[in-house]
N, C-alpha and C positions, 0 to 999 in steps of 0.2 A: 668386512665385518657385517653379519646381518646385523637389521634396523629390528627390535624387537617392537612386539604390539603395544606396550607401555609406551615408547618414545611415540610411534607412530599415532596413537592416539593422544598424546601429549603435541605434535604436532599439528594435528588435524584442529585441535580448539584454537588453533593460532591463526588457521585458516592455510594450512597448507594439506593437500589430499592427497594420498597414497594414487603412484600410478600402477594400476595394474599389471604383476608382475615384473615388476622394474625394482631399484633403489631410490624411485625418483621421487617429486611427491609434484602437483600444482599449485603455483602460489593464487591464492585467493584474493585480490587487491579492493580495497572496500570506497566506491564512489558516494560522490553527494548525489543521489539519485538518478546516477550514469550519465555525473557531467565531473568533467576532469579541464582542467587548464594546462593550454600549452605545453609549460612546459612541465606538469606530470604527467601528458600524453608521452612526451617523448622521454621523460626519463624510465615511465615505466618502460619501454620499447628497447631501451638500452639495457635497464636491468633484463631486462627478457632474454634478448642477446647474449646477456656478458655470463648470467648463470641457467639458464634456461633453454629453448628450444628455439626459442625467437620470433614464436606465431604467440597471438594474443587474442583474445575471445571475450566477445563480451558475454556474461550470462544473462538468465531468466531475471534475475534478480538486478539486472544494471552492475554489476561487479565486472571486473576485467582479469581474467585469468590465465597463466601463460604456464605451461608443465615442463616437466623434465626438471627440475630444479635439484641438485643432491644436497641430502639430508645434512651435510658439511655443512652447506651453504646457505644453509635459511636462516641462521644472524646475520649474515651480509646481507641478505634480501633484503628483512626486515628494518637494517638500519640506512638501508640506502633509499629505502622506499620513504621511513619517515623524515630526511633529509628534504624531503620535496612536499614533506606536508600528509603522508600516505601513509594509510593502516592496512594490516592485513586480518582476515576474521570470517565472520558470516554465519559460521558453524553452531552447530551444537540445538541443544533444548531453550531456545532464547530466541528473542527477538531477532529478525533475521534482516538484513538492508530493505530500508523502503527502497519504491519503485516509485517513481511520478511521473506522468507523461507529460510532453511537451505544451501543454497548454498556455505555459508564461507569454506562448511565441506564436501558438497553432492561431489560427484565425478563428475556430470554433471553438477555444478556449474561453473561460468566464473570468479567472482567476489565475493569478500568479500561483503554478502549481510547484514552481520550483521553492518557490520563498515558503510555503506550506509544509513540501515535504523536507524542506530541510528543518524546521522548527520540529516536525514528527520523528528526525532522524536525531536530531540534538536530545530532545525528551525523553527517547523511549529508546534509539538504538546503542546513543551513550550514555543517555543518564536511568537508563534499564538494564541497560546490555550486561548485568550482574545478575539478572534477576533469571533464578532458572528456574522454566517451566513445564510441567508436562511434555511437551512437545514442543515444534517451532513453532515460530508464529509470525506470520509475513503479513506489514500492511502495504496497503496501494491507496496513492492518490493521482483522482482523473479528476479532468478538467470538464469535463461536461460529459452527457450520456453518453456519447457514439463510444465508447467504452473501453476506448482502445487498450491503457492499460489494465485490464478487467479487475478493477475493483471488490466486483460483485463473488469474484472467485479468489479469493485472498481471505484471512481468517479475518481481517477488518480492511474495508473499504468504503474509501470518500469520495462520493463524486457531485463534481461540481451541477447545481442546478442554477437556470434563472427565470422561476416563477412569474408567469406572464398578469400583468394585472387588466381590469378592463374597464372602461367608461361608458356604460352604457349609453347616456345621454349624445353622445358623438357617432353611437352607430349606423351607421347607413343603410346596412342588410345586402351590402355588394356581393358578400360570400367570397370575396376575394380573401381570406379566414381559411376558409374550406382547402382553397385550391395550395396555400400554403402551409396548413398544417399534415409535417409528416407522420403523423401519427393518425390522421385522423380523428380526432377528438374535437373539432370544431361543424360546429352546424348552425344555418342561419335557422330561425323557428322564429315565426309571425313576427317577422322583418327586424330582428336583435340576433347577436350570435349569442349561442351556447357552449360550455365548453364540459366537455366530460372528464372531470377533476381523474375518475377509477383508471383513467386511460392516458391523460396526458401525462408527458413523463418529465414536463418543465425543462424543454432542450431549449427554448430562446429562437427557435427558428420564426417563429410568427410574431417575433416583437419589431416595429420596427415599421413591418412590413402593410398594417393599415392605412389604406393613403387619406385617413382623418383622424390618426391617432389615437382611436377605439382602445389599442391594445398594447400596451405599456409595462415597463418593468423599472424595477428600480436596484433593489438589493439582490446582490449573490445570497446564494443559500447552499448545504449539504446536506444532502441525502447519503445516513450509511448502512451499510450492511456489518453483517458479523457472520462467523461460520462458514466461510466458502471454502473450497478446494476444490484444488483440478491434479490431477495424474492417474492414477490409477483409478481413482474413485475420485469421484465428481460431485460437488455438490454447490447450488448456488445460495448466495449469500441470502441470510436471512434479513430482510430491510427492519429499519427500527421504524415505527411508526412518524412521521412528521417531517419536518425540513428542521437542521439547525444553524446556529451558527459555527464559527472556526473554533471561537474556544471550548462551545460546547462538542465540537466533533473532537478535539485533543481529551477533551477531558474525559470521554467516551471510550477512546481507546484505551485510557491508563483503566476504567471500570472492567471493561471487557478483558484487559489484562490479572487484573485481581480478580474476576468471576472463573477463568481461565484454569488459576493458581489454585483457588478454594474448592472448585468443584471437578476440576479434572483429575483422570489418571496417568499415573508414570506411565508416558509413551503413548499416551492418547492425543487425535490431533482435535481442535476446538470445536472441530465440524461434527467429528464422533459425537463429542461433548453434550454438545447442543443436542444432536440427536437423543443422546440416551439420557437425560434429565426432561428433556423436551422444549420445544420453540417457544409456549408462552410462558416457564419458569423462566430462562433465561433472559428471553426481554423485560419481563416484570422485573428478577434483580439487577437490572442494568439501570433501570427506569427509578424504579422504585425503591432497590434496596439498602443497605447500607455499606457496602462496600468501599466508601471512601471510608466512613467511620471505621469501620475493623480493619484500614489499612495496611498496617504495622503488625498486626497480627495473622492476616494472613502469610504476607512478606517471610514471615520468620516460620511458621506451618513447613513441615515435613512433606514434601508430595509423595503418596503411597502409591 
């Protein structure tokens, strides 16, 4: 019995994907920011096995995906997958799985990135994941600059900083500053260092490392971007001015998601967006506008 395009698109929102030329489809399996326990590693593994091909794939997005599945069989999948706690999804004009890299653990990590992006993934992936938008829209959280999960190329991205503070009074003018900052943006000048705010990128490498304590940190901070993308067309993310805090970075994302809604078109991605409105409207109504205010109203707005 052919699969018609109605079902097959009916199954695809569920997060299961058509395999090419086949009857089969890929189940789409949706992590806590591409961290599974025990045992839904292994029960995914089994389901994989039992209606599937029995190879599993992690994606771009931290999801775990295994194909060949028949179109018979995706209520099995789907109820044996939430047996162990497991959704199937990702698809569609919505908010799509965050991504957060290992920083909870990494040694260059500032912040518990895991405890972050699951808060992003609770607020916006399910308590959003209704909300249909122009296009997809994929966040990432890093844990500090080295960038790994590129934030900066994601239509919203957090990355972790920690802003170095300094004591002047305890400087000695060793330049030993110099020889640790990677960025270069540190210079001794008439025996004090200097630090070139336009350059340094608040990675935490040179805290610590004063052997008089000159150079000091105290609070985590975020820096984020909005508007990025990578595939075909590339774009990096555009920074908001400043450092924030965590709940101002949450509360940023759900902005950029209503500016998103209000000013995008059907089938536009956010980075277009930006583009054809322009880089300082869009930061001024993120910053500035009232988009929390007209919440409810955009929410219910028709996207043309």
């Amino acid at each position: 019995m052919a699969i018609s395009k109605q079902d097959i698109q009916r199954v695809k929102l569920m997060g299961f994907l058509h395999n090419r030329e086949t009857e089969r489809f890929s189940c789409r399996v949706i992590t806590g920011n591409g961290t599974l326990t025990a045992e839904q590693l292994q029960a995914v593994g089994r389901i994989a096995e039992k209606y599937g091909s029995g190879v599993c794939a992690f994606t771009t997005r931290m999801t775990v995906e295994f194909a060949g599945v028949p179109y018979e069989s995706i209520e099995d999948v789907v109820k044996e997958l939430a047996a162990v706690g497991l959704t199937t999804g990702g698809t569609g004009a919505r908010v799509r799985p965050v991504t957060a890299c290992k920083g909870t653990t990494c040694v260059f990590g500032f912040y518990d990135t895991q405890a972050l992006g699951q808060k992003v993934h609770e607020r916006f992936y399910e308590g959003m994941g209704d909300v249909r938008l122009p296009h997809k829209f994929k966040i990432a959280v890093g844990g500090c600059p080295n960038n790994c999960i590129k934030p900066d190329l994601n239509d919203f991205g957090i990355v972790g900083q920690h802003p170095p503070k300094f004591k002047e009074e305890l400087c000695r003018g060793c330049k030993l500053c110099e020889k640790f900052c990677r960025m270069g943006c540190m210079e001794v000048v008439d025996g004090k260092m200097q630090r070139d705010t336009t350059v340094c990128n608040n990675c935490g490498y040179c805290v610590g490392k004063c052997p008089f304590d000159a150079i000091y940190a105290e609070e985590v901070a975020y820096k984020l971007y909005i508007g990025g993308r990578w595939g075909r067309v590339v774009r990096h993310g555009t920074p908001l001015p400043g450092l924030y805090t965590e709940q101002q970075a949450l509360d940023m994302i759900e902005k950029a998601m209503l500016l998103f809604r209000d000013q995008g078109k059907k089938g536009e991605r956010f980075a277009a967006m930006i583009d054809r409105i322009g880089e300082d409207k869009a930061v001024d109504m993120l910053l500035h506008g009232d988009l929390m205010e007209r919440r409810e109203q955009i929410l219910a707005k028709e996207i043309q």
